[in-house]
C-alpha positions as CSV (number, residue, x, y, z in Angstrom):
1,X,74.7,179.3,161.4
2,X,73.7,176.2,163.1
3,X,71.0,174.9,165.4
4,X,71.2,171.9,167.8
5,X,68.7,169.5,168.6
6,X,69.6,168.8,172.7
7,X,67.8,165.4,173.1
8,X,69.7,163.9,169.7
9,X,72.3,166.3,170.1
10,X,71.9,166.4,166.5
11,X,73.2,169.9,164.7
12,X,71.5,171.1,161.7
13,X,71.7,174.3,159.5
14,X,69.8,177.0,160.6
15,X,68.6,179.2,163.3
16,X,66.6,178.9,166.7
17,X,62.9,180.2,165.8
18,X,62.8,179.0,162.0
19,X,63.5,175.7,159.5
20,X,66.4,173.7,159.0
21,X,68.2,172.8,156.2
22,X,66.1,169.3,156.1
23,X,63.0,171.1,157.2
24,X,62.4,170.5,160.7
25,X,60.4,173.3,162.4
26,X,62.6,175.0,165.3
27,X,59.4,176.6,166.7
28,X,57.8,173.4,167.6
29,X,59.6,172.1,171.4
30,X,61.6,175.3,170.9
31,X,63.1,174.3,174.3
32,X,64.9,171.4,172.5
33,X,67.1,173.7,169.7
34,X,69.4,175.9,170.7
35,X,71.4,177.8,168.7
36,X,75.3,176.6,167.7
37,X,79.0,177.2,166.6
38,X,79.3,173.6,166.1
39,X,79.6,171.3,162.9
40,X,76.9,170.3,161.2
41,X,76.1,166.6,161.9
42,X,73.4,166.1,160.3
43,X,73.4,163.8,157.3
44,X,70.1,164.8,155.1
45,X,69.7,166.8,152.5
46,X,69.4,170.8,152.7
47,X,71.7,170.3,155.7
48,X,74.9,168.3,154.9
C-alpha cells in the first residue's frame, strides 16, 4: 500500500492514519496524506 503526500505529491509506503516506510507520521496534517495505488516515489530508506 501506498500513501501520498498532496503538497509534495510525494508517495511513500504505507497507510493513511500510521508511519511510512521513512517514518513520517500520517496522523500529523492528516488532511495532507491520502491513501494511493500509485508508485512509490520516494527515495529514502524503509520506503524505496
Amino acid at each position: 500500500m501506498a500513501v501520498k503526500h498532496t503538497p509534495t505529491q510525494e508517495v511513500h509506503k504505507g497507510v493513511k492514519g500510521g508511519t511510512t516506510g521513512c517514518g513520517f507520521n500520517t496522523n500529523e496534517h492528516s488532511n495532507h496524506w491520502v491513501n494511493s495505488n500509485e508508485k512509490i516515489t520516494c527515495a529514502k530508506n524503509g520506503c524505496k
